[in-house]
C-alpha positions as CSV (number, residue, x, y, z in Angstrom):
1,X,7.2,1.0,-13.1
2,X,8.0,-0.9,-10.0
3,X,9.9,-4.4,-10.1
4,X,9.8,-6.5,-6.8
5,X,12.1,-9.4,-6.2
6,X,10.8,-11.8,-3.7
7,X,13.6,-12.8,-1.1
8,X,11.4,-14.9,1.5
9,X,8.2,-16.5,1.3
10,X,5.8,-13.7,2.9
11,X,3.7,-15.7,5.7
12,X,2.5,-15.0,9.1
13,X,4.7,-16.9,10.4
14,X,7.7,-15.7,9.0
15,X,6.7,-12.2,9.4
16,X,6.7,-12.8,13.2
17,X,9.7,-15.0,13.0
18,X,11.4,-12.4,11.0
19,X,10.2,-9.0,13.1
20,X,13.8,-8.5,14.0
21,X,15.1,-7.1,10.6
22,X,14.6,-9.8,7.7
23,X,14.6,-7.9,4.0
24,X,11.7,-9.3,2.6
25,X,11.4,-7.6,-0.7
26,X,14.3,-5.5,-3.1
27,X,12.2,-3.2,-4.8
28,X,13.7,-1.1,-8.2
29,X,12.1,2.0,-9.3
30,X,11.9,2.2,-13.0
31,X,11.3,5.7,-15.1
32,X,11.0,5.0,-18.5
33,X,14.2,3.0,-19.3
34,X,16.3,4.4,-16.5
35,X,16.5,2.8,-13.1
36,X,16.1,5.5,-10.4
37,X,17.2,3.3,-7.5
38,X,17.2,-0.2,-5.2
39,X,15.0,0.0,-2.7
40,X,14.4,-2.2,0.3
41,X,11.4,-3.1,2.7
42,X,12.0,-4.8,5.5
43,X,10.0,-5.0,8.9
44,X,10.4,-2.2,11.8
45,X,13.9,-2.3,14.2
46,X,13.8,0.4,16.9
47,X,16.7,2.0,16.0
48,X,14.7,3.1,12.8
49,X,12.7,5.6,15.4
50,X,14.0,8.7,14.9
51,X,13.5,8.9,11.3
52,X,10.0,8.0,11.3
53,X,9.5,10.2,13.9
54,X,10.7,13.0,11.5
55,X,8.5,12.0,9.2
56,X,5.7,12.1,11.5
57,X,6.4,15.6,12.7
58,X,7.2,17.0,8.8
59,X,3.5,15.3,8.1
60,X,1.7,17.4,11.0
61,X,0.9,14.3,12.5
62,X,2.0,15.4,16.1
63,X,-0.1,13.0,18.4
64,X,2.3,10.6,17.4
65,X,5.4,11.9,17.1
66,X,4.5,14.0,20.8
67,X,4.2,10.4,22.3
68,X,7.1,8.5,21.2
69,X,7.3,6.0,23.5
70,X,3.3,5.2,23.0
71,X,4.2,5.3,19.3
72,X,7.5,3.1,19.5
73,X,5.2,0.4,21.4
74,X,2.5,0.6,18.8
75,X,5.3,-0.1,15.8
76,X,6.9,-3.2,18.2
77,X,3.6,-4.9,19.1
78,X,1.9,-4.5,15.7
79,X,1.5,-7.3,13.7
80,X,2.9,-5.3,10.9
81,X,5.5,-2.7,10.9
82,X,7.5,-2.4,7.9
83,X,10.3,0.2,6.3
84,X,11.0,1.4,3.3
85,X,15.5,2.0,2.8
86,X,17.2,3.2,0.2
87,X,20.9,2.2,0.9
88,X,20.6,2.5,5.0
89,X,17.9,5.7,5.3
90,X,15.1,5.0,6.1
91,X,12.6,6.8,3.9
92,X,8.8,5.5,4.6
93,X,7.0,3.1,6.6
94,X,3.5,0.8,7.0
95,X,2.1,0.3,10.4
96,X,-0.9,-2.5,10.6
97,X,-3.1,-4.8,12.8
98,X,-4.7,-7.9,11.0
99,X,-7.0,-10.6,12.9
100,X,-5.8,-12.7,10.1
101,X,-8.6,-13.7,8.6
102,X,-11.1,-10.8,7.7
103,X,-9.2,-7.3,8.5
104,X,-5.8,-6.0,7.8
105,X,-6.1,-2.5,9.0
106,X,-3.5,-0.4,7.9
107,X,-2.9,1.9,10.8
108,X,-0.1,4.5,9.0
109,X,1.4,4.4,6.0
110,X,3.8,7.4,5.5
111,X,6.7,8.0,2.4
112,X,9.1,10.8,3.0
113,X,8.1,13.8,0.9
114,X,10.7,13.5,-2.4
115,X,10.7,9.9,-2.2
116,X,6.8,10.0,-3.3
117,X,5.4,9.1,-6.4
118,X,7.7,6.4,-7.0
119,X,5.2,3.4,-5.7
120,X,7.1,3.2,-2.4
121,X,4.0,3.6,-0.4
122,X,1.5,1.0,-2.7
123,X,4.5,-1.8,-2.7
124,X,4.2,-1.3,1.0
125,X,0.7,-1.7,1.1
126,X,0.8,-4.7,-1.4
127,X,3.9,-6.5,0.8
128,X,1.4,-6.1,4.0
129,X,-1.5,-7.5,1.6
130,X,0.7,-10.7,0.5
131,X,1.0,-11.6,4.6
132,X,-3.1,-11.7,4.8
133,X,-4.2,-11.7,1.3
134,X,-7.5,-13.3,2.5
135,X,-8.3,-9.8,4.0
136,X,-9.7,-7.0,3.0
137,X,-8.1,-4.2,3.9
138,X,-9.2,-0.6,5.8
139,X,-7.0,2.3,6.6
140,X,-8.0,6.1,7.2
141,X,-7.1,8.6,5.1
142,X,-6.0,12.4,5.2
143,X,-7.9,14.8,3.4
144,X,-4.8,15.0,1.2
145,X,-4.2,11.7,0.7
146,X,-7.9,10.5,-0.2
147,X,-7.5,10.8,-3.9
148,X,-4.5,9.3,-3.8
149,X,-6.0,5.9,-1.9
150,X,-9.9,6.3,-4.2
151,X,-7.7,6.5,-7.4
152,X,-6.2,2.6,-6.6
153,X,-9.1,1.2,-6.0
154,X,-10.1,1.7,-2.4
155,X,-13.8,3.2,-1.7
156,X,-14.7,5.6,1.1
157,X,-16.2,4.0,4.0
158,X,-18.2,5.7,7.1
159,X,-16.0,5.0,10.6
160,X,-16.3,6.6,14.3
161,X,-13.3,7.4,16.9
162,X,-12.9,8.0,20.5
163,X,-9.7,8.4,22.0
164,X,-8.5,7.2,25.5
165,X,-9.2,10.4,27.3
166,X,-12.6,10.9,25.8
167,X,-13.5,7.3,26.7
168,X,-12.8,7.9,30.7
């Protein structure tokens, strides 16, 4: 069971304000009656880079840990780019584009391997939701992680892509 402490008011405004490090959210993993530990979500700082990086790479996704400085832009100019800590680690992160009104996209979500199955991932979804929670939101799946996303509540949806070199 996951417990979340509010420590700011979650609005556009004061994610933008706050992009530079703000903790938005203390968030306490509960097994049964024994508390597994104090996490923290708090928005993207580029020093958090190489760690997520690693992620990337242990996940297989290579196009964007083989282009970090593409990928490093992506996380500074999204509207939403969030971490997961426990103590100073870094141990997930949400990456997301919103037009504020109709579509959060969630562009990557990603939880470091033995950190899964604790929420981390789903209270990072729901702190992105609580900026925008007028939209719907969309995100692409894995053909691992499908199940995962169909069993809380999302539905499959139909979707095209075309990168940058095949649009030239």
């Amino acid at each position: 069971m996951a417990r979340l402490q509010t420590h700011r008011k979650l609005t556009k405004e004061g994610f933008e304000n706050g992009r530079h490090g703000s903790v938005f959210y203390n968030l306490s993993i509960k097994k049964g009656c024994i508390l597994m530990s104090d996490f923290v979500i708090r928005t993207f700082q580029e020093n958090d880079f190489d760690v997520i990086k690693s992620l990337l790479e242990q996940e297989g996704w290579d196009n964007l840990a083989g282009h970090s400085q593409e990928t490093i832009q992506a996380l500074l100019n999204s509207d939403l780019a969030l971490v997961a800590l426990d103590g100073n680690d870094v141990i997930g992160y949400l990456r997301g584009l919103t037009d504020g009104a109709i579509t959060l996209y969630i562009c990557e979500v990603l939880v470091m391997e033995n950190y899964r199955k604790l929420g981390i991932g789903q209270q990072l979804i729901n702190l992105a939701h609580e900026c925008y929670p007028s939209t719907r939101i969309e995100m692409l799946a894995t053909s691992t992680s499908q199940e995962y996303y169909v069993n809380r509540g999302f539905r499959p949806f139909y979707g095209l892509r075309k990168s940058a070199e095949e649009s030239v």
